[in-house]
N, CA, C and O atoms as CSV, one atom per row, in Angstrom:
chain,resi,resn,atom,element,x,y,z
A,1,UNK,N,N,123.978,75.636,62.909
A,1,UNK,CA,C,122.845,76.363,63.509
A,1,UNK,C,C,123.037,77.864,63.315
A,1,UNK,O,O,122.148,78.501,62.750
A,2,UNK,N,N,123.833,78.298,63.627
A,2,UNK,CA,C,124.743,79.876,63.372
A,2,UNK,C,C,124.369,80.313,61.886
A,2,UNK,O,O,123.687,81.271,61.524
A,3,UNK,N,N,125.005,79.347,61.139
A,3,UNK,CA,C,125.011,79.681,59.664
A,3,UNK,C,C,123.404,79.437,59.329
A,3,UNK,O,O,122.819,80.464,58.986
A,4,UNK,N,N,122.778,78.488,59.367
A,4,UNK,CA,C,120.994,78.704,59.422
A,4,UNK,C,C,120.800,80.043,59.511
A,4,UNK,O,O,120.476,80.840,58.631
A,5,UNK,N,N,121.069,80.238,60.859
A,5,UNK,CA,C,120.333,81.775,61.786
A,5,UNK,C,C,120.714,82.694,60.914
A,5,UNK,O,O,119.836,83.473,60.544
A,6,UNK,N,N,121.870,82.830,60.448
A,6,UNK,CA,C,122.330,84.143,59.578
A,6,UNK,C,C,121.697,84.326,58.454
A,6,UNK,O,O,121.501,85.434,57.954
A,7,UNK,N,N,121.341,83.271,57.992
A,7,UNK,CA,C,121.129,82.712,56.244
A,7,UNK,C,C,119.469,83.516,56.467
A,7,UNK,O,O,118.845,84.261,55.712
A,8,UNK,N,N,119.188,83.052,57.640
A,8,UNK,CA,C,117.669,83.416,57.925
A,8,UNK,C,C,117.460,84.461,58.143
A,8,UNK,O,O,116.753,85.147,57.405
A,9,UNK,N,N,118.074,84.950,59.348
A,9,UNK,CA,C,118.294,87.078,59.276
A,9,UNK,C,C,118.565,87.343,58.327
A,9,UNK,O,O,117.512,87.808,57.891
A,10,UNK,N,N,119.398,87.425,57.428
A,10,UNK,CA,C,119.283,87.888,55.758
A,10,UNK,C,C,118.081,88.130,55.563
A,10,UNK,O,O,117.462,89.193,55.615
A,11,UNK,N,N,117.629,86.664,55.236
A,11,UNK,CA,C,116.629,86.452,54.121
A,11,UNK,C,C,115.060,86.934,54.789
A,11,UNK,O,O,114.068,86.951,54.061
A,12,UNK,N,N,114.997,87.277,56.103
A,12,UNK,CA,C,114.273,87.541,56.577
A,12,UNK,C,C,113.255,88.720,56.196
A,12,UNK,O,O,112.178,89.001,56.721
A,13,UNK,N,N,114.186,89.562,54.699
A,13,UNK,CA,C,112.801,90.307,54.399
A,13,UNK,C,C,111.863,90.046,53.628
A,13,UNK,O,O,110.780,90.603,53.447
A,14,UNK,N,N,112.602,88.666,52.925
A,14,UNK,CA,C,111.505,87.888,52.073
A,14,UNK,C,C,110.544,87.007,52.596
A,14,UNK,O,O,109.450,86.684,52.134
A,15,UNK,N,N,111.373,86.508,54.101
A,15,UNK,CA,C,110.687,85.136,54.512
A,15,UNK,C,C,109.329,85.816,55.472
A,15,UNK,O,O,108.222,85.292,55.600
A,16,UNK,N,N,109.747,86.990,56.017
A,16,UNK,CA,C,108.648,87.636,57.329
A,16,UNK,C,C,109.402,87.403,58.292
A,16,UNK,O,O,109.013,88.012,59.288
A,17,UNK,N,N,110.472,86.692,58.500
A,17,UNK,CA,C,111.390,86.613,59.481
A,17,UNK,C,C,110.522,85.398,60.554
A,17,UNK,O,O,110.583,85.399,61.784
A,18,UNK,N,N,109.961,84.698,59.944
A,18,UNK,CA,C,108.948,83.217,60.541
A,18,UNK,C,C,110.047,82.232,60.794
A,18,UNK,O,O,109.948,81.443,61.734
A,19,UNK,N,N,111.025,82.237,60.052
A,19,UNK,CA,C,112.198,81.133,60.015
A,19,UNK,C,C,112.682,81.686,61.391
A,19,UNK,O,O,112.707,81.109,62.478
A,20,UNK,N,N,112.963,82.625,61.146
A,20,UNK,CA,C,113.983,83.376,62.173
A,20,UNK,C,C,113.773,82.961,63.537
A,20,UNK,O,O,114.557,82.217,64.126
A,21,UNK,N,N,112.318,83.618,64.239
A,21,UNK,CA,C,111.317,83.337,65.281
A,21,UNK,C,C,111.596,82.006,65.264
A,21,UNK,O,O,112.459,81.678,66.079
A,22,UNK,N,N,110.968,80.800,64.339
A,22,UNK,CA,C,111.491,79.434,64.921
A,22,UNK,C,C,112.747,79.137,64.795
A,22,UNK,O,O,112.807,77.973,64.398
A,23,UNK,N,N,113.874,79.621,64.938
A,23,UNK,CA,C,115.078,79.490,65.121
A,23,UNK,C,C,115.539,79.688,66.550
A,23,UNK,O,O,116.458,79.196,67.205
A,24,UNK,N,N,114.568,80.595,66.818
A,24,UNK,CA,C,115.064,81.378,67.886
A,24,UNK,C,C,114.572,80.462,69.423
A,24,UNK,O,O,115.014,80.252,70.553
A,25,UNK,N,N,113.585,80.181,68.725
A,25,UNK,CA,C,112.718,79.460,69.543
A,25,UNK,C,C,113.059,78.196,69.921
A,25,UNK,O,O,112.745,77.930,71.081
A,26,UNK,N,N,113.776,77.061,69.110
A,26,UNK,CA,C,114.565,76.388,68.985
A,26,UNK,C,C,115.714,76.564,69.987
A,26,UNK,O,O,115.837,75.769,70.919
A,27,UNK,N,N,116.584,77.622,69.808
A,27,UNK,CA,C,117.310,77.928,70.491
A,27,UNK,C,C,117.412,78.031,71.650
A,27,UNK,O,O,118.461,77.739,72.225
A,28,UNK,N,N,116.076,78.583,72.430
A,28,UNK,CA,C,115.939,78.640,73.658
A,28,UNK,C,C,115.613,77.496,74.010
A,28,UNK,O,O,116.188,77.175,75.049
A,29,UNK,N,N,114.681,76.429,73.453
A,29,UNK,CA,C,114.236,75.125,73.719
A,29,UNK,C,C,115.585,74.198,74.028
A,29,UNK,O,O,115.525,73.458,75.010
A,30,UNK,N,N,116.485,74.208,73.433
A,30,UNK,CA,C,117.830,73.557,73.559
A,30,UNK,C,C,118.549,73.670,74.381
A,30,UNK,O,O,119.158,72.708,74.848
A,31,UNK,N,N,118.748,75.433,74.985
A,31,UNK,CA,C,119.035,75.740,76.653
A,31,UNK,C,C,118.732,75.251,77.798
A,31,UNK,O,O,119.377,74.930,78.796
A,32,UNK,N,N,117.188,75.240,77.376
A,32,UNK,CA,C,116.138,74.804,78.589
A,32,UNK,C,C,116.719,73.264,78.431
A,32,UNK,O,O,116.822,72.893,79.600
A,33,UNK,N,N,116.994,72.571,77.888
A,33,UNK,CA,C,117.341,71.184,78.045
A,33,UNK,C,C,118.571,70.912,78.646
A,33,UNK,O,O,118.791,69.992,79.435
A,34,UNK,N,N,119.435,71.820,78.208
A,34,UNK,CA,C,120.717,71.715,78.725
A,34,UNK,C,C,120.990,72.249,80.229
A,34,UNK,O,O,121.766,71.701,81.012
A,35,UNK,N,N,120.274,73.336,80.488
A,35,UNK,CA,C,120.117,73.584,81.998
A,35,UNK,C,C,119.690,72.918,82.906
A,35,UNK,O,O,120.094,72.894,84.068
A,36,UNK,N,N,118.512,72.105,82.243
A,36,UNK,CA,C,117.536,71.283,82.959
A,36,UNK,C,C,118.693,69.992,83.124
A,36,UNK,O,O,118.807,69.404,84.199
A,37,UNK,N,N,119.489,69.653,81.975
A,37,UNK,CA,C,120.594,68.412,82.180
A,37,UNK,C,C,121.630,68.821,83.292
A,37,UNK,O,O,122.162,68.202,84.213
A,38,UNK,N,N,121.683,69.830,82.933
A,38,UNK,CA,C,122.871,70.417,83.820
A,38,UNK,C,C,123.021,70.218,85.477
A,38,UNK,O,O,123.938,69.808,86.189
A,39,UNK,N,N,121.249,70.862,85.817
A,39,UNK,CA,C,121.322,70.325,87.075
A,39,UNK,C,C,120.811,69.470,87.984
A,39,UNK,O,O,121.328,69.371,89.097
């Protein structure tokens, strides 16, 4: 996931940084699950 994200910030001046945003977004979605498991 890390190595994605990086690969994607790089490349982000070609991509518009759209990858990036759904990476990110992703990311937080996966928290929210794990918090929500958590308690």
């Amino acid at each position: 996931m890390i190595i994605i994200w990086a690969i994607s910030f790089f490349g982000g001046f070609y991509t518009g940084g759209i990858i990036h945003v759904l990476i990110v977004i992703a990311i937080i979605a996966i928290l929210l699950r794990v918090i929500r498991g958590a308690a």
